[in-house]
Structure formats: C-alpha cells, structure tokens
N, C-alpha and C positions, 0 to 999 in steps of 0.2 A: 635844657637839653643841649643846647647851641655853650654853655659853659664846659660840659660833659666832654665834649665832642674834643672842643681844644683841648681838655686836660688830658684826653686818650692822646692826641697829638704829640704834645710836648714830652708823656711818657715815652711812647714808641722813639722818640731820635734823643733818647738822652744814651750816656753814660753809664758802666757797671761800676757798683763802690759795696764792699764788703768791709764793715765795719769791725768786723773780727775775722780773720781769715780760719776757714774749715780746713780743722786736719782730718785727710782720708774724707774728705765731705762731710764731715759731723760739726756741730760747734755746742758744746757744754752749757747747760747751768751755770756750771763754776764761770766759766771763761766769759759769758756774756756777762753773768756780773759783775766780774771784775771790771770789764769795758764801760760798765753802766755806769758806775759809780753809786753815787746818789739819785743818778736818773730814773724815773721810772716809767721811761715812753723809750719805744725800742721807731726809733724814724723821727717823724716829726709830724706836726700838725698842720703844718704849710703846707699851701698848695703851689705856692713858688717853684721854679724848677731849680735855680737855684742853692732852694734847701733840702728838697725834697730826694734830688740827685746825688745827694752828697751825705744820707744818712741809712741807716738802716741796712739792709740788705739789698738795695735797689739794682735789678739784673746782676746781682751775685752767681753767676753761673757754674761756681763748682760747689754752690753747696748742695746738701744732699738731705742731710735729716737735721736738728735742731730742738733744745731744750731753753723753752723761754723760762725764765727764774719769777721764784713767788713776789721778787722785788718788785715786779712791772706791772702793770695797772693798766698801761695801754698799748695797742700797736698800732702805731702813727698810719699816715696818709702813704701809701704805696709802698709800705715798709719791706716787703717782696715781693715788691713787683718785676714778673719776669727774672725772677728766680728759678729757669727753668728746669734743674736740676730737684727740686725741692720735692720731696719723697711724702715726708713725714715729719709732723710739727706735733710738741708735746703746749698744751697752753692750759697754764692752771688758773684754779677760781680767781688768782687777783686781777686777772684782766679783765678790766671795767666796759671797756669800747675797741673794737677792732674798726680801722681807719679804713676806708673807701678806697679802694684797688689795691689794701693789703696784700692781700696772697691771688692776685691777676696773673694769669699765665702762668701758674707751678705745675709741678708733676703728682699735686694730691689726686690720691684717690679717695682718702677720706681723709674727715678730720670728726675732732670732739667740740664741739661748743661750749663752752663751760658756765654752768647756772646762772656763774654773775652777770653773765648778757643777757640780761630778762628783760628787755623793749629793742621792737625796731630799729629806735634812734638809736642806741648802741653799737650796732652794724652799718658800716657803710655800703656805699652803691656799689655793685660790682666788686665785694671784696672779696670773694674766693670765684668771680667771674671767669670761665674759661680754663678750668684748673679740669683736672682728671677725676674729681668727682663722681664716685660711680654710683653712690649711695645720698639722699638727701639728708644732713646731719637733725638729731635728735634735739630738739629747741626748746625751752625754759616758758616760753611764752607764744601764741595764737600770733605766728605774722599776717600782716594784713596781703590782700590779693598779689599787692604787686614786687611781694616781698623779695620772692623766689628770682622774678628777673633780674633786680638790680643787683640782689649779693649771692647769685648762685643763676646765673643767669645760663651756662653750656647746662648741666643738671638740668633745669626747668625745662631747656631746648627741647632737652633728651628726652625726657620722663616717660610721657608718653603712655604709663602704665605698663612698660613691660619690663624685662627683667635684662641686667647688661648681662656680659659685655657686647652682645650683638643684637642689633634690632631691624625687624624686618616693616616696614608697614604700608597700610595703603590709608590714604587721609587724602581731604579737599577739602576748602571752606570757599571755594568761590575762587579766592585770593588767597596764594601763598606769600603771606605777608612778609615785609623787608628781616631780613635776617631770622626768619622761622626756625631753621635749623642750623642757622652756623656755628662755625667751631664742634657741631654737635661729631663727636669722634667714633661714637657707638653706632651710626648708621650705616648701617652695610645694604641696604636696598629701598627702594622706596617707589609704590605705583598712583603716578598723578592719575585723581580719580575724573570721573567725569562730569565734575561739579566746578571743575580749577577752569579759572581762565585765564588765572595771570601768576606768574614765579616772576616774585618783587626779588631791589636790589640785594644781594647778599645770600639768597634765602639757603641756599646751602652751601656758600664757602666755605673752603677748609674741610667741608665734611670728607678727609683721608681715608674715611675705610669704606665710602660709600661707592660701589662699584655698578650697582645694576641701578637706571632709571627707565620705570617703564611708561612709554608716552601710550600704551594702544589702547589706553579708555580713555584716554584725555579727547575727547570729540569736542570737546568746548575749549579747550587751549592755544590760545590767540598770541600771549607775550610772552617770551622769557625775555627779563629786564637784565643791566647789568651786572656781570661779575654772581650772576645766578649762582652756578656752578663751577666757580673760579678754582683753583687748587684743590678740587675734591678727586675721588680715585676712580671717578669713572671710564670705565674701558671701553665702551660703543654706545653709539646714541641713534635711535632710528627717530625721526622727527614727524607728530602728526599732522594729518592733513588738513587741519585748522588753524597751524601758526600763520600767524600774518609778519609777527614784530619778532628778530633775535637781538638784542642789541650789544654794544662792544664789550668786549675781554668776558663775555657772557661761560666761556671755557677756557679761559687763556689759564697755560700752566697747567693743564689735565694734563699729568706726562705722563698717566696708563692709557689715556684716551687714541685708541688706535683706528676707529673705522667709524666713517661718519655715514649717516645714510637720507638724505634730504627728497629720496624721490619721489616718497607721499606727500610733502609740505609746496604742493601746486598752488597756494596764496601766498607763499615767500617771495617776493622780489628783489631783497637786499638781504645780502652778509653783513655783516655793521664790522667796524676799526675792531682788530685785534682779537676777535671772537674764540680761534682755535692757537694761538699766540705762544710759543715757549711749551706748547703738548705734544703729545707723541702721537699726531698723525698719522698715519702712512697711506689713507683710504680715502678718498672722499665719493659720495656720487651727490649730483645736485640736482635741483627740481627744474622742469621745463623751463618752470616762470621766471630763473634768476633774469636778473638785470644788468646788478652792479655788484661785485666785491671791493670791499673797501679796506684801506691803508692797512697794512702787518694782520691782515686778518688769516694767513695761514702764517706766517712769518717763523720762521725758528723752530718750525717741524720736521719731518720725517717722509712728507709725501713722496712720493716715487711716483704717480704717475695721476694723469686728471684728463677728464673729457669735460668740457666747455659745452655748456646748451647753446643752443642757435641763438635764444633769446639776448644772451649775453651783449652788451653796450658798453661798459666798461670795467675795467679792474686799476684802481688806484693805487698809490705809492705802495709800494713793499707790500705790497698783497701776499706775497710769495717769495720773498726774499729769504735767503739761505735756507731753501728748500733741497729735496735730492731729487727734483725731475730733473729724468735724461733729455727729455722730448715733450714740445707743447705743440700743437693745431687749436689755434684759433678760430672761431667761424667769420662769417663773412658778415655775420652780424656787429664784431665788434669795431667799436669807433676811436677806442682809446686805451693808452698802456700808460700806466703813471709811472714816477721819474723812481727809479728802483723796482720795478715790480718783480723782478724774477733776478737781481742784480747778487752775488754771490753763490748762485746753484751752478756751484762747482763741476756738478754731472750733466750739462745742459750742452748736448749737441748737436741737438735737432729741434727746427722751430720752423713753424710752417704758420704765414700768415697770408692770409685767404682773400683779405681788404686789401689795396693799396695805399687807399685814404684813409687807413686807420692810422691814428698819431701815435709816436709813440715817444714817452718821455725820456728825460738825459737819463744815461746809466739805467736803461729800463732792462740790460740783459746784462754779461759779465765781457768785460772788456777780452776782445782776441779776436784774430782775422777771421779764422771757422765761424763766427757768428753771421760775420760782411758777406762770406763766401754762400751762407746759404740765404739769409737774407735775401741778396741778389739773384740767386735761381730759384725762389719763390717769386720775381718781378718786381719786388722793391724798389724803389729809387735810389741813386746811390744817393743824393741830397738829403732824403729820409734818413739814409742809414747812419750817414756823415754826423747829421744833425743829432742823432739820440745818443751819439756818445761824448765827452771830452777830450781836450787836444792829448790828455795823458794816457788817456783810454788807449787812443787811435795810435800813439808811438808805442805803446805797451803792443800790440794787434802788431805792429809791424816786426817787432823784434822778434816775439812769438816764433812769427812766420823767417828772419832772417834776413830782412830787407828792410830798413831800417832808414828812411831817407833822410838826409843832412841837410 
C-alpha cells in the first residue's frame, strides 16, 4: 500500500508528454503505428518517474478519442494517465495486459475489455480508477473480490445497485470507511443513517455533484474525520446533535457550500484548521458549546456577518482571514485573537471587543487608523492596540488618515 501511495505521488507532480500529437483530439491507428515502430507497448513498464513521465500519453490533455493498433500487445504503466480529455479508446484482442493507472483520471464513460485479458494479473491496480465509468465493463474471466477496487475503483465507489447518472441513497455501516465514496461523481444526495458514527478520511471527496447531506438520523454520529467532504458540491450542512469531532479542511473548497448550521451539535467544542477553507460561506450559526476556532478555518469565504457564543475562549491564526465581515462583537468570554485572524477583510469597520485582557495577535485586524479609532472607544489600551500591529501597519494607519509622522 505504502509503495501504491508514493507511486500516486510522483504521478500527480509529473509532467504532460504526448507521444503522438492529436489532431482535432483524435490520434489514428495509422499514426500511432507509425510512432510505434516495431514497438509493441504503448508507455512503458517502469515504474520510474523518469521513464514513465516521458512515454505514452502521460497527462496528454488535448487528446480526446484514440485507436490503439493490432500491432500492440500491451499498455504500459500510466500510459494515460490523467489524460483528462480522453473520451473514448478503441483496444483490440492483441492487448495482452493493460498496466496499472493506465487510463487513471480520463473522461471514460465506458470502455470494451477485450477477451485476451482473461486473468486478474493482466489488469493492473487502479487502471481505469477514477475515470467516468458509468457502466462496469463485460470481463473474459470471474474477478476476484477485490478486483473492482483496485482497477475500476470510482465504478465500485458508485455501484451501489442503482442506475447512473444520478444516485440518491441512504446507507451506514457503523463507519463510513476512508474514501467510501470518493471521486464517486454520480452522487447527488446521501442520508447518514443511524447506525454511522464516523465519516473516515476522504469519504466523499471530490463527490461534485453531491449536494444534499442529510445528518437528521444520524443520532449516533460522533466524527467527521478529514477532508470528509472536501471539494464536493454541497450547498448547506445542518450538524447533528451527537458530533463531538469535525476535523481540518473536513469542507475546505465546498464553493457551493453557503450556510452552515452548528446549533444542534451542543457536544462540539472545537472547529479544527481550515474546515470551511476556500468555500463559499456566507452563513454561519455555531453551537453554545464552541470554544476554540482554529487557524484558516473560515478563511477565503464569503461570510458577511457572525455572532460569537459566550463560550468562545479563542480564535487562532487566520480563522477568518479575507473574509467579507463588516463588523465583529466579541464576547467577554474571549481570551485570544491569533496573529492574522480577521487580517484582510477588506469590509471590516466595526469591531467591538468586550475583554480588555483579551490578547490579541500582530496583524490580527487590517492595517488603518479606523481600526485604532474604534478600538479605543471600545476601552482598549493603546499599548494593546500599538502592539497587534507592525511599524508598517501603523505608517500605513497614519497616511490613511493624513498625518503621517516623520
């Protein structure tokens, strides 16, 4: 697995190399034989980055469809991978073996298998993993259980027993185990049942068309782990009253994700780093119990406005950094502002802070006199105010205003 892992690595930060350039996105029979020569492996075998990078159609991104020739026998080791234009692939009886993360990342929605791939071993791990698959292909031979994950792994996600391209479901096994549904692109709704008590790492990234998650049976649901729900297309999350755990970037990148609603999850006392991160915010309400939000966990949203529970004790670095609040009140509960927390919210001109003794870190607001000026008729100190910002901050403030001291 841990070999697996690197090899997904080193794919993802390589290079595109199109070994025959597609006209109009097509690339011939004719044409790839001629490139072949005497060859009759369209990639290579290596798992080198190396070699691997540098043959085949490796993130070839304008091709489009493709006729492999009767000349070829095999398709090498990630021979298109991340081909993401890749529509449609013609593959005749002489291919002996198709290579592990062959066709990873394309735009198939099906494909033909051809008879002469009659064993497992013939197919590699993950070779048509994460591709557009809307159909499980027609196979020569009885794969074994765990056949479906490694070389058709979004499909297996998906299956599921129902019919694409849109799938509604409600399913729990206890544990929504690490990457259950990722990639899976046919999801458009899904109700945690009341059997779940934990959504492991991954378990629906990516899922883009998945918009509705319904937490109101989940009466047993305790964790959502990281990057749960990372880049998927959900648009409001009401949270139930048995989460204990959210952990970071657990939403980060939901850019339909518009309205949050925390004020059932009364066992929540932390936001974890980065949670609603680079999403489309605008809403948030939170539960009595918070405590702490932590580092970029609304960061690079959309919020417009936020009420603070009493409970609240801290908000750490860029909590809330290049956000769109006009105005924050803090409560009298809170002890600390970490060193950017609200630093770039451009529309921020009202701040009311309720402590004296709450600290608050460098650059924790945006540099300009208006800040000092309310600050100070809120009762702040001016050593306080002096202190959270920089000496460039503080000449920026003064020009702002006009007075500029030398």
């Amino acid at each position: 697995m841990l070999r697996l892992l690197v090899c997904l690595c080193l794919l993802n930060n390589a290079h595109s190399y199109c070994m025959v350039q597609p006209v109009d996105g097509h690339v011939s029979a004719a044409a790839l034989s001629a490139e072949l020569g005497s060859s009759t492996i369209i990639g290579t075998t290596s798992t080198t980055a190396a070699d691997y990078e540098n043959s085949g159609f490796f993130k070839c991104d304008t091709l489009q469809s493709i006729e492999i020739p009767a000349s070829v026998n095999e398709i090498g080791y990630g021979a298109f991978y991340m081909a993401t234009a890749l529509a449609s692939v013609t593959i005749p009886d002489s291919v002996q073996s198709i290579g592990s993360f062959a066709f990873h990342s394309t735009a198939l929605t099906s494909v033909v298998i051809p008879d002469s791939i009659d064993s497992s071993n013939k197919l590699g791990q993950q070779a048509f993993a994460y591709s557009d698959l809307l159909t499980l292909p027609d196979l020569s031979f009885s794969p074994p259980h765990h056949y479906g994950v490694f070389a058709f792994t979004p499909y297996y996600k998906c299956n599921l027993d129902t019919s694409p391209p849109g799938m509604d479901i409600t399913t729990g096994h206890g544990t929504y185990t690490g990457e259950s549904f990722r990639f899976c692109k046919r999801l458009t709704s899904v109700t945690i049942s009341n059997d779940a008590k934990e959504i492991q790492l991954y378990a629906f990234e990516g899922c883009t068309a998945l918009q509705t998650v319904n937490f109101s049976l989940a009466t047993q649901l305790t964790t959502i782990r990281q990057e749960a729900f990372k880049d998927s297309g959900v648009t409001s999350v009401t949270f139930p009253e048995s989460l204990e755990v959210l952990e970071g970037n657990a939403f980060k990148g939901c850019t339909a994700l518009q309205s949050i609603d925390f004020s059932l999850a009364t066992k929540l006392n932390e936001i974890s780093y980065g949670v609603f991160q680079d999403s489309g915010v605008t809403s948030v309400t939170f539960p009595d119990s918070l405590i702490k939000i932590y580092g970029s966990a609304f960061r690079n949203t959309a919020l417009a406005s936020v009420t603070f529970p009493d409970s609240l004790i801290s908000i750490y670095d860029s909590a809330f950094r290049n956000t769109a609040l006009a105005s924050v009140t803090f409560p009298e509960s809170l002890q600390e502002i970490g060193e950017k927390a609200f630093f770039g919210c451009q529309n921020l001109i009202s701040v009311n802070i309720r402590n004296d003794a709450t600290i608050i870190g460098p650059s924790a607001f945006p540099p300009g006199l208006f800040i000092l000026d309310l600050f100070k008729r809120e009762g702040t100190s001016v050593e306080t105010i002096l202190s959270s910002f920089t000496a460039d901050e503080l000449k920026t403030a003064y020009q702002l205003k006009g007075d500029c001291p030398q």
